[in-house]
C-alpha positions as a printed Julia matrix, in Angstrom:
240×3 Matrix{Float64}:
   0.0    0.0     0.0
   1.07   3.52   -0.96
   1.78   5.41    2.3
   0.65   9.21    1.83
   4.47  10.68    2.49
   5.44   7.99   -0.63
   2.17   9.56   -3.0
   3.32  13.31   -2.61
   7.25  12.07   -3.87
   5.3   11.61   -7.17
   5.44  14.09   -9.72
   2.07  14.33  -10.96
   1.94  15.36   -6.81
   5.08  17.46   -6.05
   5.07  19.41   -9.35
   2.25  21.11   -8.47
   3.49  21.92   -4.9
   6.95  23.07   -6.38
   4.22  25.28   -8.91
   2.62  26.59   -5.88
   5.72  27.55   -4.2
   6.67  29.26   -7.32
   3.27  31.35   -7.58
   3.92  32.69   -4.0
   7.59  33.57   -4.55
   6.44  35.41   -7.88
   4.41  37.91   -6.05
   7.22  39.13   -3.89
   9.05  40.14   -7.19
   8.43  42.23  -10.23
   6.24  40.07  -12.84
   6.9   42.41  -15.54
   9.45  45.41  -16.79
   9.96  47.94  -19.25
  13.1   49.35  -20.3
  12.92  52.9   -22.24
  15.21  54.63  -23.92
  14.71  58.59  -24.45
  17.51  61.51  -25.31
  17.16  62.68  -21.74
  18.35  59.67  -19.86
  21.13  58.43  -22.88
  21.41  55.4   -19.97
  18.34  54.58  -20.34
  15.47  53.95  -17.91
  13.49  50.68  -15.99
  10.49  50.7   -14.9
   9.07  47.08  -12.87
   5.54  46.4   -11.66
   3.99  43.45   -9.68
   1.17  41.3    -9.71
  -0.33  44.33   -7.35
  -0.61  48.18   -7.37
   3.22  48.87   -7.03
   5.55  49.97   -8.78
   9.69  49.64   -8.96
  12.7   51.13  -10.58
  12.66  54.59  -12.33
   8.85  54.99  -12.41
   8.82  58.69  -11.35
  11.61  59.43  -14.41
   9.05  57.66  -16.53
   5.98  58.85  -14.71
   7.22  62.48  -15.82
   8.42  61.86  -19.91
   5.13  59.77  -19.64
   3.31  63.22  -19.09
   4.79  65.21  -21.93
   2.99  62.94  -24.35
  -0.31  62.45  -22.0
   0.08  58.8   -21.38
  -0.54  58.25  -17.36
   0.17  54.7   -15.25
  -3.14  53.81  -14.16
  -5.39  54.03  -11.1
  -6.34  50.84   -8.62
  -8.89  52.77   -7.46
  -9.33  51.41   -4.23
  -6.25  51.67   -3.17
  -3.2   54.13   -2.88
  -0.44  53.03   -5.06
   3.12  53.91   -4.42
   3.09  56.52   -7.28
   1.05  59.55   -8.16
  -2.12  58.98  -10.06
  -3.06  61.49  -12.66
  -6.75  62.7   -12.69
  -7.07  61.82  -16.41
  -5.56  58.14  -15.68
  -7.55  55.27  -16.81
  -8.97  53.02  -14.26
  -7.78  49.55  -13.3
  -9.43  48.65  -10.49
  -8.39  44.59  -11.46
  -4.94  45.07  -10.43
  -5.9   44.47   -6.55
  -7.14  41.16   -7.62
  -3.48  39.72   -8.82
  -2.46  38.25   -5.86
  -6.02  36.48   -5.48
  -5.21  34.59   -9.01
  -1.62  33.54   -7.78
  -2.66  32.3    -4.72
  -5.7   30.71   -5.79
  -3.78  28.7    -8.05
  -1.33  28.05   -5.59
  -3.82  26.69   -3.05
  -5.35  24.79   -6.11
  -1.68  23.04   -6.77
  -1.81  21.89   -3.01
  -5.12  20.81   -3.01
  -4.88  18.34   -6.36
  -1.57  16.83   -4.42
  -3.71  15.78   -1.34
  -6.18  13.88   -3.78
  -7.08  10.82   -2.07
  -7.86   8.94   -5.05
  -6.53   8.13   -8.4
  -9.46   9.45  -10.0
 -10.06  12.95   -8.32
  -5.95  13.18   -8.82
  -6.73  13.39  -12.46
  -9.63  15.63  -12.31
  -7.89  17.83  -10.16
  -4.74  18.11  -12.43
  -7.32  18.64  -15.51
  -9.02  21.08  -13.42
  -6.01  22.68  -12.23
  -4.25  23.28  -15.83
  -7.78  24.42  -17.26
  -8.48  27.13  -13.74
  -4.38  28.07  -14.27
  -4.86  28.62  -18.21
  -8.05  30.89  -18.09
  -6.73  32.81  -15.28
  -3.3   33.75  -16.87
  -4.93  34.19  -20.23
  -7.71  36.17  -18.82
  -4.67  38.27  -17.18
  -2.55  38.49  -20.1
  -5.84  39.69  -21.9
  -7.1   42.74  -19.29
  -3.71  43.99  -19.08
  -3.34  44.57  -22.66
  -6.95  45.68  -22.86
  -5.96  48.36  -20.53
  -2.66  48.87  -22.35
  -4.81  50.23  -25.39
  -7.17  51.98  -23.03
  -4.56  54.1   -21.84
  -2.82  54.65  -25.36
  -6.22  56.0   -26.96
  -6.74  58.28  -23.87
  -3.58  60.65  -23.95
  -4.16  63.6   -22.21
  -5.55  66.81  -24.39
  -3.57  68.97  -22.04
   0.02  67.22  -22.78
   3.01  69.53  -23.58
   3.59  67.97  -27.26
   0.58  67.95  -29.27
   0.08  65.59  -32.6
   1.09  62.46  -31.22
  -0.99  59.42  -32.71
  -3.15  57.12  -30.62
  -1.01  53.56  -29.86
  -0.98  50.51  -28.01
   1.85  49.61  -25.94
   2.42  45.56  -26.16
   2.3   43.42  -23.85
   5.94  41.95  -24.56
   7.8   43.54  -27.26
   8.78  47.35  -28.05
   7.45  50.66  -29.31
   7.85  53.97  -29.75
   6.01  57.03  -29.28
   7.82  60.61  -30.19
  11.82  60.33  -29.02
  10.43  57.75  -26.59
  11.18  53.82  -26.95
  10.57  51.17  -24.84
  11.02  47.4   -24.65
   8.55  45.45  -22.53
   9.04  41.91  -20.86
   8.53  39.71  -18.11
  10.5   39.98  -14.99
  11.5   37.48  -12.72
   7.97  37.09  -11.17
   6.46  36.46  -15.1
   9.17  33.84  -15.35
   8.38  32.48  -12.06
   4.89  32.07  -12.98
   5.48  30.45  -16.72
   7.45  28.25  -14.93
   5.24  26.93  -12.74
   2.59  27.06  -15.49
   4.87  24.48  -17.54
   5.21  22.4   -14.38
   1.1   21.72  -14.51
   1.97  20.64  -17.78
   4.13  18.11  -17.05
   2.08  16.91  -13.71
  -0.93  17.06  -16.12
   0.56  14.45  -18.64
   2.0   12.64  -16.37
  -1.08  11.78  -14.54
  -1.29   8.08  -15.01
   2.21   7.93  -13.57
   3.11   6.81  -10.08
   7.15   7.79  -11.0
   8.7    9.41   -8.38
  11.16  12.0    -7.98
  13.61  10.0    -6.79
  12.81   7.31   -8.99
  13.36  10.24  -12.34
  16.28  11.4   -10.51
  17.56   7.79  -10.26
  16.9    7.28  -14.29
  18.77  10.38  -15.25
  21.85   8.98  -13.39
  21.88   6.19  -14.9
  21.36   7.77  -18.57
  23.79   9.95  -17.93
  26.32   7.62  -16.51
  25.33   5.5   -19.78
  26.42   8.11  -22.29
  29.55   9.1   -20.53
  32.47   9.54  -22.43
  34.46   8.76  -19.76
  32.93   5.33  -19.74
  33.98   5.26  -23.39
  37.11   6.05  -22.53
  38.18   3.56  -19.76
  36.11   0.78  -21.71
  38.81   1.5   -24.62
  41.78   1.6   -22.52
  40.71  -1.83  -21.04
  40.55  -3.68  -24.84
  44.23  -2.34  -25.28
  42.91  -0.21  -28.01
């Protein structure tokens, strides 16, 4: 009989408990960052945010080249962020909710692991990898939604006047006037795709009882197969 210390060393078990760990640690840390590049700051500028209303890095640089062209960081709403919102800001009053969707998919890895039976195992992985996918889609999606928002609302009043309507992406660069910038994920977004790919893998391997130690174990050996050290000595033993 499978003792429940033995069932957790599974993978289709401790991957998602490694994912949740990774969720948590993900909202201490930035989950995404832009670097700009304008003639003012030839060094260039980085701005980080996290899954909640804050803010890192050069954001008041930014918050004030930002304001020459009208575009504003947005407002929570309900609460005070650590920067100044602009009256003419769009609102975002989603952002509070980021730490709900990493630790609700945290909990959710924990929960599947303590499945007491094969069959609500699989369900719960299934479940899990569906929840997880709509959640960071659903994320990926607002954000950009407000993303165009706030590049179709510049501000009348801006210094420089004629500048067209755009929509920052996501991931990837722009430019608007003598401004560039370059966004991407930072080391919370890369936390949280990586636990993402470890539902994957607990999700196909759900019909597997292999164990960590067991898939530890098998590497060794493959890799102790292919040496070329083993090559080596096996040559030197033939006299050739």
């Amino acid at each position: 009989m499978t003792t429940p210390l033995r069932r957790l060393t599974e993978l289709r078990r401790a991957l998602p408990v490694t994912a949740a760990a990774m969720f948590v640690v993900a909202l201490t840390v930035p989950v995404w960052r832009i670097a700009f590049e304008a003639p003012q700051y030839p060094d260039g500028l980085l701005v980080t945010l996290y899954a909640y209303p804050r803010l890192g890095g050069d954001f008041a640089e930014v918050q004030a080249l930002n304001h020459y062209v009208g575009f504003y960081y947005p407002d929570p709403v309900f609460v005070d962020p650590n920067y100044t919102v602009h009256p003419d800001a769009i609102a975002a009053p989603e952002w509070i909710l980021g730490p709900v969707v990493f630790l609700a998919v945290a909990a959710a890895g924990v929960f599947v692991a303590l499945a007491p039976t094969e069959r609500k195992l699989r369900l719960g992985l299934l479940g899990q990898l569906v929840g997880a996918t709509v959640a960071f889609v659903g994320t990926f999606a607002i954000v950009q939604y407000r993303l165009h928002q706030a590049g179709h609302a510049l501000g009348e009043d801006a210094p420089v006047v004629g500048v067209a309507e755009f929509t920052p992406p996501l991931l990837g660069g722009y430019r608007i006037a003598n401004i560039s910038g370059v966004a991407w994920f930072g080391p919370g977004g890369y936390l949280a795709g990586a636990g993402f790919l470890l539902l994957v893998v607990a999700y196909l391997l759900r019909g597997s009882r292999l164990t960590a130690g067991e898939a530890a174990a098998a590497l060794r050996r493959r890799v102790s197969r292919d040496s070329p050290e083993d090559d080596d000595r096996g040559d030197a033993g033939t006299g050739v």
